[in-house]
C-alpha positions in Angstrom: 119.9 -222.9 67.0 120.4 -221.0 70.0 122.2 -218.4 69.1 119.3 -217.8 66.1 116.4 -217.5 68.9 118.6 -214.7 71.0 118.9 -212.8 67.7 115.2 -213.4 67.0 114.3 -211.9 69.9 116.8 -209.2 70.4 115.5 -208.0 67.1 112.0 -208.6 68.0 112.6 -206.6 71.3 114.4 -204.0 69.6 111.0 -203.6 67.4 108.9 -203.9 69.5 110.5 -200.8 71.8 109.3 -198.3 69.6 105.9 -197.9 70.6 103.5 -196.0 68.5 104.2 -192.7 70.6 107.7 -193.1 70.3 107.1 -193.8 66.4 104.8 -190.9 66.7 107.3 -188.6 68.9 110.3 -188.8 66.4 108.5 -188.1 63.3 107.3 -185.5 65.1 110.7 -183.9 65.6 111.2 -184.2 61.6 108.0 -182.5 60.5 108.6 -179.3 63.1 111.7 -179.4 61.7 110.7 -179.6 57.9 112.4 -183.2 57.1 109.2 -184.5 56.4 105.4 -183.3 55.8 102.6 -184.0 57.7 101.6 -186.5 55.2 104.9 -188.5 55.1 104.7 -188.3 58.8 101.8 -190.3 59.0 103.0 -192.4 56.6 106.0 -193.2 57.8 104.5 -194.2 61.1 101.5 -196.4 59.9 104.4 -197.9 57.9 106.6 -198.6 61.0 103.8 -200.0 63.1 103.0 -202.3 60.5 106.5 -203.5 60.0 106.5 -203.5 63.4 103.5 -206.2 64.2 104.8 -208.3 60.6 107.9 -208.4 62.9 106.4 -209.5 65.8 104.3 -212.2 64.2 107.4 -213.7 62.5 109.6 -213.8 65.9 106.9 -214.9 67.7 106.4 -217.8 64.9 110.0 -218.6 65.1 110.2 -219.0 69.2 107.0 -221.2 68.8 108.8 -223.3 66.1 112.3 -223.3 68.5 110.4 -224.2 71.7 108.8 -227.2 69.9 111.9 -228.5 68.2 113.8 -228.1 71.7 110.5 -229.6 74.0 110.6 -232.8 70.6 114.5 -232.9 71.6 114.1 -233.1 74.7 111.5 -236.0 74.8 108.6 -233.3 76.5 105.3 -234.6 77.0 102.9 -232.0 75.4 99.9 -230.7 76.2 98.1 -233.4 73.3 100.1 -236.6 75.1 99.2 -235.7 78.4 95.3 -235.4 77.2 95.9 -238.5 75.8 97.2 -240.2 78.6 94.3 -238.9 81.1 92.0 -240.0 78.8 93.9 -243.8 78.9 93.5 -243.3 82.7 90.0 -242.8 82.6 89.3 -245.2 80.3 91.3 -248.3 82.2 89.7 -246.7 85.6 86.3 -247.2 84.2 88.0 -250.5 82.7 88.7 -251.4 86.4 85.6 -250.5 88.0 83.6 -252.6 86.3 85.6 -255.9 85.8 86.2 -255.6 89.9 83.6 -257.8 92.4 81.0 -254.9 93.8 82.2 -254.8 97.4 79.4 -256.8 99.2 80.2 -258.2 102.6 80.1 -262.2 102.8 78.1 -263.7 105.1 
């Protein structure tokens, strides 16, 4: 399971480098040198970049579902249980308040 989140994210790193310009930069280099038209150019980037943010979405899908099979392994309280468990507190503080004597000094 490990060894499938490094790949995930190597891959999703390696993506994720080629920034638009870059994107932009290389198909550049093909349309001055006649590879590609201007048209394919564009194309070809809009296509990367889109690839590119599906990409990202998945790996960052897949790290979400890692981390929270990992925290559930490793017996994690969440963010939800430790809601739940300050709202126990305040409950049995309020609980505790009111069952206790009001502090009057005896005479």
């Amino acid at each position: 399971m490990i060894e499938l989140m490094k790949k995930s994210m190597l891959i999703g790193i390696g993506v994720l480098s080629l920034t638009k310009d870059k994107v932009e930069e290389v198909v550049g280099e093909l349309i001055d040198k006649g590879n590609m038209s201007q048209k394919e150019g564009e194309k070809f980037v809009d296509d990367v970049l889109k690839r590119s943010e599906e990409t990202r979405s998945v790996l960052e899908e897949q790290i979400k579902a890692v981390v929270k099979s990992t925290m559930a392994k490793m017996d994690i309280a969440g963010k939800s249980d430790i809601e739940a468990l300050r709202s126990e507190i305040s409950e049995l503080k309020e609980r505790l308040a009111q069952a206790e004597p009001s502090a009057e000094p005896e005479n």
